[in-house]
C-alpha positions in Angstrom: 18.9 98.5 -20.6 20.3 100.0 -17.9 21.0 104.1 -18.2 23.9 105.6 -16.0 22.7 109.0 -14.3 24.7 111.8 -15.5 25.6 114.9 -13.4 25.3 117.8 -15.6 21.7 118.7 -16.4 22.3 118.7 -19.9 23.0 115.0 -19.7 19.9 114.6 -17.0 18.2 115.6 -19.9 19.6 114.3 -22.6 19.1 110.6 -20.5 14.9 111.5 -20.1 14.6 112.3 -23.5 15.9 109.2 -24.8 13.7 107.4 -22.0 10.4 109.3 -23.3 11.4 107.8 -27.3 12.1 105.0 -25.6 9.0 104.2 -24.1 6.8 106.2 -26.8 8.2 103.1 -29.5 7.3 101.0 -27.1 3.8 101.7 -27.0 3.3 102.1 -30.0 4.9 98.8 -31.0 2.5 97.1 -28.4 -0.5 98.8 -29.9 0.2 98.5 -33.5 0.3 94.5 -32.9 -3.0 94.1 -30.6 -4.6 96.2 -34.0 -3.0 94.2 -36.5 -3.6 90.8 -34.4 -7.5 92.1 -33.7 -7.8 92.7 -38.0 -6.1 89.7 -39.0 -8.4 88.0 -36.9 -11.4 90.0 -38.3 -10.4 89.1 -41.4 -10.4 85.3 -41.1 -13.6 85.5 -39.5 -14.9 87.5 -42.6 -13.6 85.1 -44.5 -14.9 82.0 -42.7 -18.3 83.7 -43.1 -18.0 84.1 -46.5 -17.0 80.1 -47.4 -20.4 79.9 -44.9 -21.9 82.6 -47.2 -21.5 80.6 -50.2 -22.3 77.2 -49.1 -26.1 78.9 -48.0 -25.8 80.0 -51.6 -25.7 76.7 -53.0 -28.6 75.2 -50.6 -31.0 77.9 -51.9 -30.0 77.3 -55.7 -30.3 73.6 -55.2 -33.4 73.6 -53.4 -34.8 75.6 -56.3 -33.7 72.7 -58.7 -35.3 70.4 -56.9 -38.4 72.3 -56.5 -41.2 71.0 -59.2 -44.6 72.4 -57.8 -44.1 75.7 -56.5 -43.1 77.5 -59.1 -43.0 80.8 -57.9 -40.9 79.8 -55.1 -38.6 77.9 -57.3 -37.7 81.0 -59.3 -37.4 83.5 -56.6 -35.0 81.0 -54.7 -32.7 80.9 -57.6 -32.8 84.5 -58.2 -32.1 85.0 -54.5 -29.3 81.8 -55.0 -27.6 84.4 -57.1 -28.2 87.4 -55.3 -26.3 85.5 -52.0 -23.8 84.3 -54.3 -22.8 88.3 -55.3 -23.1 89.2 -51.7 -20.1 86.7 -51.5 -18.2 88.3 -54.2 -18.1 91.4 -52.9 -17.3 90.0 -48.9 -14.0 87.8 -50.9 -13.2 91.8 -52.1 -13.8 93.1 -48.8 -11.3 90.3 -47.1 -9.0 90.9 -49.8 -8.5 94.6 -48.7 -8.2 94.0 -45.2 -5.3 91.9 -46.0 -3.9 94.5 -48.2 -4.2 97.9 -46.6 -5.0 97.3 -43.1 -3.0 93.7 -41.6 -0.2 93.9 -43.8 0.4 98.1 -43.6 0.0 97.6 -39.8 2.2 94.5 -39.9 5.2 96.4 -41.4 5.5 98.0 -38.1 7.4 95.3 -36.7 10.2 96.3 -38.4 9.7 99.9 -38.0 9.2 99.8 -34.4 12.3 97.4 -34.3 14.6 100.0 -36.3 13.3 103.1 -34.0 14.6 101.0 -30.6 17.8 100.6 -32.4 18.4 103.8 -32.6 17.5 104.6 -28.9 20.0 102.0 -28.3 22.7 104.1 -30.4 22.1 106.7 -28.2 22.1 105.0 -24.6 25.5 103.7 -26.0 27.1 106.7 -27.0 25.8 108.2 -23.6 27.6 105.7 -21.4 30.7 106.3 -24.0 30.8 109.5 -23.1 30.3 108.7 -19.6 33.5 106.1 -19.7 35.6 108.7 -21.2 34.5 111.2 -18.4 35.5 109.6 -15.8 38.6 108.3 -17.2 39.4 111.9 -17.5 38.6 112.4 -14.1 40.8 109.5 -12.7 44.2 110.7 -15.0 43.9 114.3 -13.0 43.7 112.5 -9.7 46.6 110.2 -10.3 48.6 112.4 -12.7 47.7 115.8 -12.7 51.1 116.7 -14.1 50.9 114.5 -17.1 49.7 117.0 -19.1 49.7 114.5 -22.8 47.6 112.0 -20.7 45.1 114.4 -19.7 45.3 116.3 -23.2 44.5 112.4 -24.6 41.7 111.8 -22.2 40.3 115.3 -22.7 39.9 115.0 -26.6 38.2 111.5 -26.2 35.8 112.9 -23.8 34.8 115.9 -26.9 34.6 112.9 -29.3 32.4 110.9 -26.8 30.2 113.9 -26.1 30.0 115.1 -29.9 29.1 111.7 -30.8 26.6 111.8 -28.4 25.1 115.0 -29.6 25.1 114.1 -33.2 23.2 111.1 -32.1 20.9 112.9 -29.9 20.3 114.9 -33.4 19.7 112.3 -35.3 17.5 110.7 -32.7 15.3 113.4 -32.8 14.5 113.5 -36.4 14.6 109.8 -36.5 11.7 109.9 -33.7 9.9 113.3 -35.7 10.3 110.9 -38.6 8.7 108.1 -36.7 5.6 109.6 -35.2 4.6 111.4 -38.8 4.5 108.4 -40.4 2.8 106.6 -37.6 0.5 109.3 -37.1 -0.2 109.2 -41.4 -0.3 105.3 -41.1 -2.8 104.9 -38.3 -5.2 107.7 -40.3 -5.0 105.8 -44.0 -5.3 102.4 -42.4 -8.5 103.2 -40.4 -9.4 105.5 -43.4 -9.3 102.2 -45.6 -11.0 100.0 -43.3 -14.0 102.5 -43.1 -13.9 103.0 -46.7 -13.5 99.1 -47.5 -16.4 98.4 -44.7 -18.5 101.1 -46.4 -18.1 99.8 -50.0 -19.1 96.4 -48.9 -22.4 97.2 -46.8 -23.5 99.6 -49.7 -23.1 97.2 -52.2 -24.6 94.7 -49.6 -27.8 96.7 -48.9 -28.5 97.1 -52.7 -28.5 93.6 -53.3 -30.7 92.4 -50.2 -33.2 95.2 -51.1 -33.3 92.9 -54.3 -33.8 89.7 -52.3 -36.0 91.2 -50.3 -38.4 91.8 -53.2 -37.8 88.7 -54.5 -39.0 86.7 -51.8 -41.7 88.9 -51.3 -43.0 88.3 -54.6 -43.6 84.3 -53.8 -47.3 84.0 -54.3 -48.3 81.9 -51.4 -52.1 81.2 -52.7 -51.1 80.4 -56.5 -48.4 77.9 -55.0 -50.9 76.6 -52.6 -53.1 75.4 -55.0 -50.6 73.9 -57.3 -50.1 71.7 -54.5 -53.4 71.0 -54.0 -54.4 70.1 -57.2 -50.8 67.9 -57.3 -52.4 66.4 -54.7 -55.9 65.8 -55.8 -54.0 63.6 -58.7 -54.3 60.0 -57.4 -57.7 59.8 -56.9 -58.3 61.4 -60.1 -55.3 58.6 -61.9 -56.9 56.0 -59.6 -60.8 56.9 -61.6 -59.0 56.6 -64.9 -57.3 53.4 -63.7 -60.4 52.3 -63.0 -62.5 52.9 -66.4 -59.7 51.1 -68.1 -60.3 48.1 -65.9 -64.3 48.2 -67.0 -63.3 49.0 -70.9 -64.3 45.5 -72.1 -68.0 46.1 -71.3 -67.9 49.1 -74.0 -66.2 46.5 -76.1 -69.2 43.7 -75.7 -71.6 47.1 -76.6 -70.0 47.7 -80.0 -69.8 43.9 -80.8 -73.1 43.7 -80.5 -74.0 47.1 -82.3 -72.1 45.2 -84.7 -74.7 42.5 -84.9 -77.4 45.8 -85.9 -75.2 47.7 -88.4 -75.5 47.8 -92.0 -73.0 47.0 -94.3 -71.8 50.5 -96.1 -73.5 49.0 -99.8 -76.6 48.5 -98.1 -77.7 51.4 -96.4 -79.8 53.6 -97.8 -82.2 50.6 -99.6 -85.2 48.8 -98.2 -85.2 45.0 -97.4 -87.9 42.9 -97.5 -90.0 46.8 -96.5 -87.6 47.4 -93.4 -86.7 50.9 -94.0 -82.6 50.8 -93.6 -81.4 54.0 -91.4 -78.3 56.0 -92.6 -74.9 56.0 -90.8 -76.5 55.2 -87.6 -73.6 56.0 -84.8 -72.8 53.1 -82.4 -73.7 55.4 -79.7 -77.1 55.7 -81.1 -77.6 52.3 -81.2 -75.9 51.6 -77.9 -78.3 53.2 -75.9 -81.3 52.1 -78.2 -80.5 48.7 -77.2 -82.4 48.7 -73.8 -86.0 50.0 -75.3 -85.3 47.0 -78.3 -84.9 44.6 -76.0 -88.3 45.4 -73.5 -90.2 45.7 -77.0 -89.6 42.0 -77.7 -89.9 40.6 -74.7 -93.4 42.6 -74.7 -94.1 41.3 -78.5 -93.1 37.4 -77.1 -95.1 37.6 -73.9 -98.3 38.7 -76.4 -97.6 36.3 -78.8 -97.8 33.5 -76.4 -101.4 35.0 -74.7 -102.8 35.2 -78.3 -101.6 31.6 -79.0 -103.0 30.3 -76.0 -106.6 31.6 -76.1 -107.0 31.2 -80.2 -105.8 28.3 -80.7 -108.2 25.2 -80.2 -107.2 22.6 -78.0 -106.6 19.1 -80.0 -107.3 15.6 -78.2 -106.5 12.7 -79.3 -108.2 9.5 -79.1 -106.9 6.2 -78.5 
């Protein structure tokens, strides 16, 4: 905008006074959007890291789930699952305010800002009004300076141009007092809120990774250490058992032929033919008894057949 230079001082002044407002609205227009561009952009990226926040949540709680031998880590990964997952709730809060009371207060200055100018602009205007009327006064005493009604008319525009001027000049000033109080209350509660919101969060924060922190250090490397081990010592012990089951028909050819030495329940206790009968002999018993039975008659056979041989006379027969 272009400003006419005036030739009375008190218009000199009146012009650099409404160039300071001018350029004060300006700078703080400029300022209040690099702030309100630099938190909006904080708070996406808060909120980026919270979605991020959430999604390492739900790693930990489902690596937990799937967890089956280290049982220690499996519960402390959930607990810390939920423990990341309130960390989360409270950063959502945290964006949530920033919005609020910091990008959308400092936001609202756009408008302010905007309003303020206009009013400079009312007062540039109503300068060069009063400027117009000036010199049109000044040109109807050169060419007329007789006309008395012309210059009467020119003269009462001129103290309607400059009175308008003044009153705007007034106004101007509080509008700009106005202006710079509330910027100056604005700028205090925003960063006030942001501190506040920033201080809320990171307490709340530090409480709950303390937690964690115990958490995890509660995982009990050794005990978990052997589980696996002994998880892993597992096939060759299932591959032993595997193995017994495969030689379970000789224990079955045993008891068939413990069979063949067992009494029958209405017999035992009695003598046969002066064989004394034993009582509820176990198949064990007689399992392992079977090896010492069998050497005794093969000892009692190979004797027999000596005894025949040297008693026994030898027959010949004669043709």
């Amino acid at each position: 905008m272009s400003i006419i230079r005036a030739t009375r001082p008190e218009n000199i002044v009146c012009e650099q006074q409404a160039k300071f407002i001018q350029d004060r609205i300006s700078n703080v227009e400029n300022n209040f959007a690099q702030l309100c561009s630099t938190f909006a952009a904080y708070s996406r990226k808060t909120a980026r890291l919270r979605d991020v926040g959430d999604n390492l949540s739900k790693v930990l709680f489902d690596y937990s789930e799937t967890e089956s031998i280290n049982k220690t880590l499996k519960y402390k990964l959930a607990e810390v699952s939920q423990i990341f997952s309130s960390v989360e709730d409270f950063r959502n809060v945290q964006v949530q305010r920033l919005d609020l009371r910091v990008v959308k207060e400092l936001s609202q200055y756009d408008d302010i800002c905007r309003h303020a100018k206009d009013e400079v602009k009312n007062i540039f205007s109503a300068r060069e009004r009063e400027l117009s009327r000036q010199r049109n006064l000044e040109r109807v005493r050169e060419r007329n300076p007789r006309n008395r009604a012309q210059i009467t008319t020119a003269e009462s525009e001129l103290v309607k141009a400059s009175a308008e001027v003044t009153r705007n000049q007034s106004a101007l000033q509080e509008q700009v007092d106005i202006f710079e109080k509330k910027k100056l209350h604005d700028i205090k509660l925003i960063l006030l809120d942001f501190i506040k919101t920033e201080l809320a969060f990171h307490s709340k924060t530090i409480e709950l990774y303390t937690e964690a922190y115990k958490y995890i250090s509660e995982i009990n490397e050794q005990e978990d250490l052997e589980e696996f081990r002994a998880v892993l010592k597992m096939p060759k012990t299932m591959s032993r058992l595997e193995t017994v089951k495969r030689t379970s028909f000789g224990g079955s050819s045993l008891q068939s032929i413990a069979n063949l030495f067992s009494t029958p329940q209405k017999m035992q206790g009695k003598n046969i033919s002066g064989i004394p009968m034993s009582s509820k002999s176990s198949t064990d018993d007689l399992i392992e008894s079977l090896p010492t039975l069998d050497s005794e008659m093969s000892t009692r056979e190979e004797s027999d057949k000596s005894s025949t041989s040297s008693d026994s006379p030898r027959i010949t027969f004669c043709k």
